[in-house]
PDB file of N, H, CA, C and O in Angstrom:
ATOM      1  N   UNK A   1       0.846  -1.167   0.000  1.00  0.00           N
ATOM      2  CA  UNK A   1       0.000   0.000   0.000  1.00  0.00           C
ATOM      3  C   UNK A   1       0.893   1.232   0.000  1.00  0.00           C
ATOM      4  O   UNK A   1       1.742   1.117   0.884  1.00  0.00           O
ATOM      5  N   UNK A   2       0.968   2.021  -0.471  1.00  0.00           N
ATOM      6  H   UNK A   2       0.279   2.114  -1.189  1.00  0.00           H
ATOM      7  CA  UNK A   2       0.968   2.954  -0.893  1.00  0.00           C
ATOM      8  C   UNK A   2       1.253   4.288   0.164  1.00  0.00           C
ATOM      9  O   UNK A   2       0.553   4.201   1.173  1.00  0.00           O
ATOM     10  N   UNK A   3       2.145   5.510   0.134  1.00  0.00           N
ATOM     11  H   UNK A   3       2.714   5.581  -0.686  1.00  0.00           H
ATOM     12  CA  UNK A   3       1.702   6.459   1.108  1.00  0.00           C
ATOM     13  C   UNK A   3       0.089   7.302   0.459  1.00  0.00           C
ATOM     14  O   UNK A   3      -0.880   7.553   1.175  1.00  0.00           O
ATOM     15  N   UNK A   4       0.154   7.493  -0.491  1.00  0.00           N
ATOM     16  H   UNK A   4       0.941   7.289  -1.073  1.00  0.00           H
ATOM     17  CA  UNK A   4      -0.880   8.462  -0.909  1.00  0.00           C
ATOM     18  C   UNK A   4      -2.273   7.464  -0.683  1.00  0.00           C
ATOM     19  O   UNK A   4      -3.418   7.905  -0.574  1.00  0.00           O
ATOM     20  N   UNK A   5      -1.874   5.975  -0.639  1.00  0.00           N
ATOM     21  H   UNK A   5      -0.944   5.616  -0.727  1.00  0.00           H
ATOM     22  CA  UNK A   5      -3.394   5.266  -0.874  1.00  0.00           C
ATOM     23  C   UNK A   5      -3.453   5.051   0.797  1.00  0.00           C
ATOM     24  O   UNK A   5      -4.504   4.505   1.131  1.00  0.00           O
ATOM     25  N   UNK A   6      -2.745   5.296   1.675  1.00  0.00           N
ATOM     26  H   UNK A   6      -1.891   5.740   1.404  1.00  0.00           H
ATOM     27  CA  UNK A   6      -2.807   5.460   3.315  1.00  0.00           C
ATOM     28  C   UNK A   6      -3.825   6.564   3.974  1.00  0.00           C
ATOM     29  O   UNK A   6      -4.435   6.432   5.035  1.00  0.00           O
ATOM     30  N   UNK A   7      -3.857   7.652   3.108  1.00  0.00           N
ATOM     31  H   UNK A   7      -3.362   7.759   2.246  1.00  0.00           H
ATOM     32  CA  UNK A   7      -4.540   8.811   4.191  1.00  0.00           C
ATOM     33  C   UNK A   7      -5.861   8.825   4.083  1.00  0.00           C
ATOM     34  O   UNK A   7      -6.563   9.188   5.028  1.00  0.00           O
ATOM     35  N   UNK A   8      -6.313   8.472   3.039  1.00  0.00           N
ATOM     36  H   UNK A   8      -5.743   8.177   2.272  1.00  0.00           H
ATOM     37  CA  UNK A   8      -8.199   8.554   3.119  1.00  0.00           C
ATOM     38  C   UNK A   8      -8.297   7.073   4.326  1.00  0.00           C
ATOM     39  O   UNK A   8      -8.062   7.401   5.489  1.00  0.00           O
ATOM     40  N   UNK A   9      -8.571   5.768   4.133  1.00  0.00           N
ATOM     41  H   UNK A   9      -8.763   5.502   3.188  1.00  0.00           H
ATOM     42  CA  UNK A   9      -8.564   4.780   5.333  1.00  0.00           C
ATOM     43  C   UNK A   9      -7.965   5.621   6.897  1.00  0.00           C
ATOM     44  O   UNK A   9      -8.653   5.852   7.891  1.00  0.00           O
ATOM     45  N   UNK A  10      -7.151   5.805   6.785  1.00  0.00           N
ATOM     46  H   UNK A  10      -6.592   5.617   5.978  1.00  0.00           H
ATOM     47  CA  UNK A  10      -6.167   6.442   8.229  1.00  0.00           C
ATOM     48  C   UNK A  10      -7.354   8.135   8.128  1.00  0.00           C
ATOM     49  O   UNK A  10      -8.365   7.952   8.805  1.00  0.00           O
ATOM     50  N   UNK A  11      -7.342   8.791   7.813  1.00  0.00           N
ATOM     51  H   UNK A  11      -6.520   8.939   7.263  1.00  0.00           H
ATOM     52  CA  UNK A  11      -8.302   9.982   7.986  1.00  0.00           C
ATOM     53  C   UNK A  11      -9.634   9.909   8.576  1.00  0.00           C
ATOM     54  O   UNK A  11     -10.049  10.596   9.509  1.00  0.00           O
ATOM     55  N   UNK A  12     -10.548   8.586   7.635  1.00  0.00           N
ATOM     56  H   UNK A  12     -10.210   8.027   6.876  1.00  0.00           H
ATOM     57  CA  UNK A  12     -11.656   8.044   7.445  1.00  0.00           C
ATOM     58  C   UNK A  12     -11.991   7.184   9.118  1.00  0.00           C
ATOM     59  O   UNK A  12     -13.002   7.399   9.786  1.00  0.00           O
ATOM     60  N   UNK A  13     -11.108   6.423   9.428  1.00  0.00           N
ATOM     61  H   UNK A  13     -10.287   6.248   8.885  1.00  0.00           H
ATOM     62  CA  UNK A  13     -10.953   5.694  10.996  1.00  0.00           C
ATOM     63  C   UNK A  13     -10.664   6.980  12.313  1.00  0.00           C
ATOM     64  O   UNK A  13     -11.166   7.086  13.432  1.00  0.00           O
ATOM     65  N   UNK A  14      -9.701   7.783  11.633  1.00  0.00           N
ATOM     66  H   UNK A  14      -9.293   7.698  10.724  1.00  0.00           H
ATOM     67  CA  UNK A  14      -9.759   8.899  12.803  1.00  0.00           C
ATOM     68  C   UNK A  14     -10.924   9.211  13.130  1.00  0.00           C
ATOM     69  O   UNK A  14     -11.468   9.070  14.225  1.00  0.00           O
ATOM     70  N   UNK A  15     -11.393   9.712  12.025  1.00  0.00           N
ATOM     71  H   UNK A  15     -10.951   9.826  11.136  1.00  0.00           H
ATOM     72  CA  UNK A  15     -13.074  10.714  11.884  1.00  0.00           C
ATOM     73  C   UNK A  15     -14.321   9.480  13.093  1.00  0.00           C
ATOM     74  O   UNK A  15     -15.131   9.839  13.949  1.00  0.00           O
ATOM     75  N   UNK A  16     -14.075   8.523  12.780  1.00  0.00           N
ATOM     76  H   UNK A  16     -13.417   8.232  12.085  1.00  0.00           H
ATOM     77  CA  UNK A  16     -14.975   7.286  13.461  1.00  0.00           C
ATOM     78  C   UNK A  16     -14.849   7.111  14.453  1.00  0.00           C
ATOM     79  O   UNK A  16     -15.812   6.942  15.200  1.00  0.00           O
ATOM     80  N   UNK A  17     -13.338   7.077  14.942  1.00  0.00           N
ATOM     81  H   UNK A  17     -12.556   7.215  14.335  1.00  0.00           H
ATOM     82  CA  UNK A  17     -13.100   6.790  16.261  1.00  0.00           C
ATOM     83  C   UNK A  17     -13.410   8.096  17.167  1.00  0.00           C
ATOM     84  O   UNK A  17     -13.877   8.047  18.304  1.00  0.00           O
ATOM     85  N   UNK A  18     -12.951   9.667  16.221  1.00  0.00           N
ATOM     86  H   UNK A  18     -12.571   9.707  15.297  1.00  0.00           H
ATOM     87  CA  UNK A  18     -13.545  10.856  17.475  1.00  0.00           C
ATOM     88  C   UNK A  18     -14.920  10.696  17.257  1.00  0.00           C
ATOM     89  O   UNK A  18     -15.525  10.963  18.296  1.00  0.00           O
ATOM     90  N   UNK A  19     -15.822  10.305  16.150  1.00  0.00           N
ATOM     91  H   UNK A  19     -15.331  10.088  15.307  1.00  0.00           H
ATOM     92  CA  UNK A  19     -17.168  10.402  16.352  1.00  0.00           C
ATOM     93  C   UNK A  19     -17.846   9.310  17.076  1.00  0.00           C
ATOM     94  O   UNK A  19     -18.938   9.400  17.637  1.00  0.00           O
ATOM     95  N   UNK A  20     -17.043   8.209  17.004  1.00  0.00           N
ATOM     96  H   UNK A  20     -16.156   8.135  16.549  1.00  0.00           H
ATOM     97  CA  UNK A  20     -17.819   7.201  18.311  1.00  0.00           C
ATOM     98  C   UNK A  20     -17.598   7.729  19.806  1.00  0.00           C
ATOM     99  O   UNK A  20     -18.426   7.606  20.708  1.00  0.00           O
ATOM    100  N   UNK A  21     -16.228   8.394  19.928  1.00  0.00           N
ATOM    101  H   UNK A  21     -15.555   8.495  19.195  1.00  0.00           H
ATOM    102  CA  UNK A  21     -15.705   8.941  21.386  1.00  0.00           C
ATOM    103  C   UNK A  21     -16.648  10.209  21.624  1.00  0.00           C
ATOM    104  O   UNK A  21     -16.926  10.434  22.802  1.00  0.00           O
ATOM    105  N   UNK A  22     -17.055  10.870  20.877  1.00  0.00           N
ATOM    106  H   UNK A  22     -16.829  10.688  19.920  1.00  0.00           H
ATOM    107  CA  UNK A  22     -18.000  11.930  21.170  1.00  0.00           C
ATOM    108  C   UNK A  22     -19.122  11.535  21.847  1.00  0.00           C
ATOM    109  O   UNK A  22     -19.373  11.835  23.014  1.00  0.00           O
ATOM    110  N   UNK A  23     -20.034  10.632  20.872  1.00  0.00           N
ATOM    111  H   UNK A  23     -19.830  10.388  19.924  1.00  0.00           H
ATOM    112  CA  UNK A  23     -21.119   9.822  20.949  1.00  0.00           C
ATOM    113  C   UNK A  23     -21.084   9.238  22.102  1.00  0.00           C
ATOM    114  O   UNK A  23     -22.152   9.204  22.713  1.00  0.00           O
ATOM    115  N   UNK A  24     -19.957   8.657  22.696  1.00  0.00           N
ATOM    116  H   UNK A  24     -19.089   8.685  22.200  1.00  0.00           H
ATOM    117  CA  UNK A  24     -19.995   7.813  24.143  1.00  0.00           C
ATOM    118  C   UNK A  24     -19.716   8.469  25.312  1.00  0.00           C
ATOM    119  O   UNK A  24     -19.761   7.923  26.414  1.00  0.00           O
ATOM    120  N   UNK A  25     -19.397   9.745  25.099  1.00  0.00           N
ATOM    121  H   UNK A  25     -19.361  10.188  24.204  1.00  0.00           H
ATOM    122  CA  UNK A  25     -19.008  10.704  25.996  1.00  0.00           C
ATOM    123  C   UNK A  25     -17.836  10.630  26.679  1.00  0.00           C
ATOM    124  O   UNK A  25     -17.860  11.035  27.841  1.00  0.00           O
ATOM    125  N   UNK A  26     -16.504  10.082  26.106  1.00  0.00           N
ATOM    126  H   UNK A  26     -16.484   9.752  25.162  1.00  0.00           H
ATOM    127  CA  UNK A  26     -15.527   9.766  27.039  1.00  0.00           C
ATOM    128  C   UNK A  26     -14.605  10.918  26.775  1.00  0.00           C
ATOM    129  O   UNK A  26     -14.788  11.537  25.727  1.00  0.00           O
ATOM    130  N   UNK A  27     -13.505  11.346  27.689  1.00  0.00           N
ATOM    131  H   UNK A  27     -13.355  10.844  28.541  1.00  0.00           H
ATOM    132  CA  UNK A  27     -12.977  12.055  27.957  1.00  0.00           C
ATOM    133  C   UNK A  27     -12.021  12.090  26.877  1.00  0.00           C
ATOM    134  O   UNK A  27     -11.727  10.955  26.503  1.00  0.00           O
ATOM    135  N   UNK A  28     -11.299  13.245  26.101  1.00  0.00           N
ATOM    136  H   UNK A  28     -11.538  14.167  26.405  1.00  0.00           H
ATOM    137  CA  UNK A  28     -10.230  13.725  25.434  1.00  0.00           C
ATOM    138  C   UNK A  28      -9.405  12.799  24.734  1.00  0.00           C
ATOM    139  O   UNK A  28      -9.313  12.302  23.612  1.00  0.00           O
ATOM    140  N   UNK A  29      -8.638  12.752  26.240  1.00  0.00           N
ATOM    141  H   UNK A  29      -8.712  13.155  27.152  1.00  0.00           H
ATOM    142  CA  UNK A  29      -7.480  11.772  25.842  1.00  0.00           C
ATOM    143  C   UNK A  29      -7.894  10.113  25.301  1.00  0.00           C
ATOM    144  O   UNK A  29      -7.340   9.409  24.457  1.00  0.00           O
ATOM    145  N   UNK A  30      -9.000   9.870  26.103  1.00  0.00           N
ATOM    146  H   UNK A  30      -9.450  10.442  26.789  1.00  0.00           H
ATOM    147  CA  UNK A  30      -9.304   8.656  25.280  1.00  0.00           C
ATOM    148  C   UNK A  30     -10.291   8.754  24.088  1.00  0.00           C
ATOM    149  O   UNK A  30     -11.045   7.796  23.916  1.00  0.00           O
ATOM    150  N   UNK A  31     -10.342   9.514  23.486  1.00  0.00           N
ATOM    151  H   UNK A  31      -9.729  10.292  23.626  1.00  0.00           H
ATOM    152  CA  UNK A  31     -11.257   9.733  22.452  1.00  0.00           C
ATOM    153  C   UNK A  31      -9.809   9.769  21.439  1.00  0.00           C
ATOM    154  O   UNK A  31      -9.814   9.031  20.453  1.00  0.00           O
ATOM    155  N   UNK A  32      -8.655  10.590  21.693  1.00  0.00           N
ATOM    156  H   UNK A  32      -8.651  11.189  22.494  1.00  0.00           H
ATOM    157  CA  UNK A  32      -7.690  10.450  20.916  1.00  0.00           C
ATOM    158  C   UNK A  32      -7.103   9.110  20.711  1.00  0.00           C
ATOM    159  O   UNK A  32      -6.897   8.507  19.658  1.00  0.00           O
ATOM    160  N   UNK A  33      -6.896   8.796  21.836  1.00  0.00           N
ATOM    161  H   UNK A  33      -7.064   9.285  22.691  1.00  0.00           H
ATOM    162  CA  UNK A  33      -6.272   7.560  21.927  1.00  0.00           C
ATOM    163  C   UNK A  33      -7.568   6.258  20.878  1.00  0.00           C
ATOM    164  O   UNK A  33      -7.159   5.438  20.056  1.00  0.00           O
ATOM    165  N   UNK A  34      -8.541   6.388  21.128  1.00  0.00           N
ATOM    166  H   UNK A  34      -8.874   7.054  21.796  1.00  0.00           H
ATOM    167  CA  UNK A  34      -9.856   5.618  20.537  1.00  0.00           C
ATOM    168  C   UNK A  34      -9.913   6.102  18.530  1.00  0.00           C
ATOM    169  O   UNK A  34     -10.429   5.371  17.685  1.00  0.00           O
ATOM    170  N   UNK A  35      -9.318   7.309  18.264  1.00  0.00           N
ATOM    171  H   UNK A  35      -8.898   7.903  18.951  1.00  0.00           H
ATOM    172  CA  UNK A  35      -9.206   7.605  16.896  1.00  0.00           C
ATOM    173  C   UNK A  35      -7.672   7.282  16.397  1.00  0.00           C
ATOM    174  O   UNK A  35      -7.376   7.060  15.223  1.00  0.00           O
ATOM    175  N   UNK A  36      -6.918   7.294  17.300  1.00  0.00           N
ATOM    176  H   UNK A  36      -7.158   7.474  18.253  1.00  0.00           H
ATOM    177  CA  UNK A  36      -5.463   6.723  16.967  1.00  0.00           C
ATOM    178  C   UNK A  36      -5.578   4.984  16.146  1.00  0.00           C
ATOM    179  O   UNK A  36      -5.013   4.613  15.117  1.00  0.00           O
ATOM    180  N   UNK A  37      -6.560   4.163  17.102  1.00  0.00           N
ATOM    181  H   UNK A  37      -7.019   4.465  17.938  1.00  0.00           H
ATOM    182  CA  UNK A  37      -6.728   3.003  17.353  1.00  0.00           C
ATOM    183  C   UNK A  37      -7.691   2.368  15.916  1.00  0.00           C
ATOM    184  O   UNK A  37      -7.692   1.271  15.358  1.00  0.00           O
ATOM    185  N   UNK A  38      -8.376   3.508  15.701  1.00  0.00           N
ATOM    186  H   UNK A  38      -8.375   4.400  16.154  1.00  0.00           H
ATOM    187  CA  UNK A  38      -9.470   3.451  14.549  1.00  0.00           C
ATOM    188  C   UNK A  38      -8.920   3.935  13.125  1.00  0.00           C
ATOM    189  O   UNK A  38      -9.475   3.819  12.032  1.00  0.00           O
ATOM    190  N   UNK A  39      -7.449   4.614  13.487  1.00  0.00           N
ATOM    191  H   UNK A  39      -6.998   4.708  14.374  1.00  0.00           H
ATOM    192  CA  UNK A  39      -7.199   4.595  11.580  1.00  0.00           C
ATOM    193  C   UNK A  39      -6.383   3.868  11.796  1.00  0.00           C
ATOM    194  O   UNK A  39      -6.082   3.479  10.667  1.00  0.00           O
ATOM    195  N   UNK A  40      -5.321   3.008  12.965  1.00  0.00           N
ATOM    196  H   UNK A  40      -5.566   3.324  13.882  1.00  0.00           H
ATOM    197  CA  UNK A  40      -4.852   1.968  12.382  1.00  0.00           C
ATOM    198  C   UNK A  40      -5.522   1.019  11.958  1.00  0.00           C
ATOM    199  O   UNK A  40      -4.859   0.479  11.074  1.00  0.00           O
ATOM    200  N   UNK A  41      -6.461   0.521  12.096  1.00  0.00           N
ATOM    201  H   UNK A  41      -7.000   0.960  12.815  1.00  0.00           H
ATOM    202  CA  UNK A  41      -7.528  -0.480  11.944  1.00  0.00           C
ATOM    203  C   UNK A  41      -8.256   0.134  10.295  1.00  0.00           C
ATOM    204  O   UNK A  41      -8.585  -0.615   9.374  1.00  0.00           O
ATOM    205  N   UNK A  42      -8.338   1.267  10.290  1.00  0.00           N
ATOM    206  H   UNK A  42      -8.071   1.875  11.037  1.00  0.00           H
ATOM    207  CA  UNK A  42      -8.537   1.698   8.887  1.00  0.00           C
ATOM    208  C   UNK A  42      -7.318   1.139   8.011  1.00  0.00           C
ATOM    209  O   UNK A  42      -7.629   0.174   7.312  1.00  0.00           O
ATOM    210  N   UNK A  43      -6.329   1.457   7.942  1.00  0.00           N
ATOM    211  H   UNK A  43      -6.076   2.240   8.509  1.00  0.00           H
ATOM    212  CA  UNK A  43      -4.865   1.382   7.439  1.00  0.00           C
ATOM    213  C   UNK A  43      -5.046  -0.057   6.803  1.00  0.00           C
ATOM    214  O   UNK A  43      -5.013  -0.409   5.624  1.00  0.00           O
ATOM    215  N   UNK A  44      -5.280  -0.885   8.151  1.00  0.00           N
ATOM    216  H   UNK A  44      -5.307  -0.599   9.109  1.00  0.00           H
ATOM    217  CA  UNK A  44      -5.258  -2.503   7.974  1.00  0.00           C
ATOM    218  C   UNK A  44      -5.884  -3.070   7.282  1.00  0.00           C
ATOM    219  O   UNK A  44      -5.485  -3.987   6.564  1.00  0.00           O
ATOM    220  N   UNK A  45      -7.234  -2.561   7.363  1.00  0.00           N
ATOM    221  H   UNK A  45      -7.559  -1.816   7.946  1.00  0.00           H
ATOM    222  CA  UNK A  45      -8.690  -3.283   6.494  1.00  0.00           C
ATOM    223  C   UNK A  45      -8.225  -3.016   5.315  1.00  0.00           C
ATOM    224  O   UNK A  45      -8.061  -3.911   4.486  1.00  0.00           O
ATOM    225  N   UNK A  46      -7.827  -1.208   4.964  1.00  0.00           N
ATOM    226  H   UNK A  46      -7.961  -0.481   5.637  1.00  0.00           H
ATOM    227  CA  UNK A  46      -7.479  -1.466   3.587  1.00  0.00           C
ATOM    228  C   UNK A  46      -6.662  -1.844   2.890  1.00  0.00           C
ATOM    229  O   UNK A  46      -6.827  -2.102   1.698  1.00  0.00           O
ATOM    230  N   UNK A  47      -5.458  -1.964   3.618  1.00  0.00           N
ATOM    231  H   UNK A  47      -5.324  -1.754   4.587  1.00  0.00           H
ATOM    232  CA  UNK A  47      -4.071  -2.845   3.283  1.00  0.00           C
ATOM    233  C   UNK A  47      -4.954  -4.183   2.907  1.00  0.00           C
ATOM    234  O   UNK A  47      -4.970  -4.648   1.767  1.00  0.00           O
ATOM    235  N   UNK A  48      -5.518  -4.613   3.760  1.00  0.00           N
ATOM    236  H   UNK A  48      -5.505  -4.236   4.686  1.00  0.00           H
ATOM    237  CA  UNK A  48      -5.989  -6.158   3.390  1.00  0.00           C
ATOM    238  C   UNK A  48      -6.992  -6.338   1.968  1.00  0.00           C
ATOM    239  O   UNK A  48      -6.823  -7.188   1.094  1.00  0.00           O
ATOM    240  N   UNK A  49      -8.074  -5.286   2.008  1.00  0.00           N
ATOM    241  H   UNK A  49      -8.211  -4.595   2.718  1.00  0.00           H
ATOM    242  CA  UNK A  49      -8.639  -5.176   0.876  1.00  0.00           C
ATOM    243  C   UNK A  49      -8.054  -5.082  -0.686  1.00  0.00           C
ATOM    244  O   UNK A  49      -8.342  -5.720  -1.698  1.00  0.00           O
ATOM    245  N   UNK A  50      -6.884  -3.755  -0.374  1.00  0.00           N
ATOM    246  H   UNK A  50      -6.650  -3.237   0.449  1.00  0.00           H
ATOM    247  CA  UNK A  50      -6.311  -4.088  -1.423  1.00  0.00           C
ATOM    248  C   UNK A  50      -5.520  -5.281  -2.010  1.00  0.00           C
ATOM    249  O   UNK A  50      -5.457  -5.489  -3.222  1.00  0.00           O
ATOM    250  N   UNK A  51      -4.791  -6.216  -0.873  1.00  0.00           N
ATOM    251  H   UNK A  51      -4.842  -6.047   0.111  1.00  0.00           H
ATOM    252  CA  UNK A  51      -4.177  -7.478  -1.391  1.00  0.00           C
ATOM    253  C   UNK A  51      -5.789  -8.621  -2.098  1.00  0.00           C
ATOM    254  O   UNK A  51      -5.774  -9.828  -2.343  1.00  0.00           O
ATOM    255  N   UNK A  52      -6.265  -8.223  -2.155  1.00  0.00           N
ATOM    256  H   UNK A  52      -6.277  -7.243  -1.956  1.00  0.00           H
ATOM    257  CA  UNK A  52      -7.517  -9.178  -2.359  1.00  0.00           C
ATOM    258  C   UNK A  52      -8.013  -8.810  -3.666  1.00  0.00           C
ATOM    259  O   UNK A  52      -8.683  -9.584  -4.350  1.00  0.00           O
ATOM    260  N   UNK A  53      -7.667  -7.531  -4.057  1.00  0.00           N
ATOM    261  H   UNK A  53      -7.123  -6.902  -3.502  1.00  0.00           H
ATOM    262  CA  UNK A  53      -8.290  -7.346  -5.548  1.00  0.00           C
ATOM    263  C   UNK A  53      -7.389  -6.536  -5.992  1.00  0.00           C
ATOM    264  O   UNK A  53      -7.059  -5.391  -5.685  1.00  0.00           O
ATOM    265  N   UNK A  54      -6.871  -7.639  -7.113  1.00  0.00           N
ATOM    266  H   UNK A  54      -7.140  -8.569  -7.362  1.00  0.00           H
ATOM    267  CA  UNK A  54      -5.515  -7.493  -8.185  1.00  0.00           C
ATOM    268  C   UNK A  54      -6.327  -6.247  -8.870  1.00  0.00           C
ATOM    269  O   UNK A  54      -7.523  -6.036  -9.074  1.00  0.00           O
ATOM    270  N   UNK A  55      -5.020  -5.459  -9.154  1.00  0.00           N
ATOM    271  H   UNK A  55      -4.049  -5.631  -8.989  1.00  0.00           H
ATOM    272  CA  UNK A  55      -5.417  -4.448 -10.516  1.00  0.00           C
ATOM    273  C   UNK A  55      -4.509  -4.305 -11.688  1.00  0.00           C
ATOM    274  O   UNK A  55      -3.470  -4.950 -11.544  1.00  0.00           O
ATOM    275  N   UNK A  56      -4.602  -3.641 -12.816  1.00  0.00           N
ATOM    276  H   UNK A  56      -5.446  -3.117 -12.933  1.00  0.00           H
ATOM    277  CA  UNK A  56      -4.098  -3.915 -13.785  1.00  0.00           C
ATOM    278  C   UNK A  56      -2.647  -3.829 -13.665  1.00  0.00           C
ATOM    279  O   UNK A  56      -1.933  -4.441 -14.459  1.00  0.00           O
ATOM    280  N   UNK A  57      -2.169  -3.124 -12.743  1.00  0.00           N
ATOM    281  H   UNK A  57      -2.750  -2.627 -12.098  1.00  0.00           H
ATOM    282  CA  UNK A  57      -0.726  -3.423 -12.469  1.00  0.00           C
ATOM    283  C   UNK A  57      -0.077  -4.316 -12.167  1.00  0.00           C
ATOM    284  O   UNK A  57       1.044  -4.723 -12.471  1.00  0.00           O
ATOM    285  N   UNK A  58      -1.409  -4.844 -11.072  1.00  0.00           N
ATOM    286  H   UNK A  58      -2.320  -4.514 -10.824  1.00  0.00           H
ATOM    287  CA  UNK A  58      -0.632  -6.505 -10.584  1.00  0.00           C
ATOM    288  C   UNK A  58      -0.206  -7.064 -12.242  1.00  0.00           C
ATOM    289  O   UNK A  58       0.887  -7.077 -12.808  1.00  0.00           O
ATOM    290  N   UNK A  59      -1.231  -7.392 -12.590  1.00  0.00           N
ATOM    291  H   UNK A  59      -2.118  -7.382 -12.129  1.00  0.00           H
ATOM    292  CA  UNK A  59      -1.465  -8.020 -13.892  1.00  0.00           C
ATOM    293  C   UNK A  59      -0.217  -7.770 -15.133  1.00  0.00           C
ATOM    294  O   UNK A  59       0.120  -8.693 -15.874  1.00  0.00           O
ATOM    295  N   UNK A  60       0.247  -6.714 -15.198  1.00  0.00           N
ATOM    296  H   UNK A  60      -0.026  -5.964 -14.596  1.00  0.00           H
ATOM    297  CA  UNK A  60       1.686  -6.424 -15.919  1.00  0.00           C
ATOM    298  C   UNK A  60       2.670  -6.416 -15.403  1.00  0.00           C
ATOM    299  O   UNK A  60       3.744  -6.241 -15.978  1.00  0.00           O
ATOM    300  N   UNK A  61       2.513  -6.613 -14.131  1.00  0.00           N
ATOM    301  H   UNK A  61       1.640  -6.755 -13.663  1.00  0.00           H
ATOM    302  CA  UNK A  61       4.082  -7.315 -13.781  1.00  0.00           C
ATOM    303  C   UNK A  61       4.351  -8.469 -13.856  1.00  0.00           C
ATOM    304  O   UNK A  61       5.488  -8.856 -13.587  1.00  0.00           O
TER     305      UNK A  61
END
């Protein structure tokens, strides 16, 4: 994966994790710590997604 194909997943999990930490009412630091936790987990899913569906590049190498 990619740096440029990293920041929407990693952006996208931040945004989830402060909007679930809002939603649950927990304090600051763990709302950061809870969006830290949520774009690595973004990062991952899509790291994994992308190994799962070849694209035409795979294909010409």
């Amino acid at each position: 994966m990619s740096t440029s194909n990293i920041f929407l997943p990693a952006s996208l999990g931040a945004f989830a994790g402060i909007l679930l930490g809002t939603i649950a009412g927990i304090d600051i630091v763990s709302t950061l710590i809870l969006a830290a936790a949520c774009a690595v987990l973004g990062v991952a899913v899509g790291s994994n997604f992308e190994d799962e569906n070849p694209t035409l590049e795979d294909y010409e190498n």
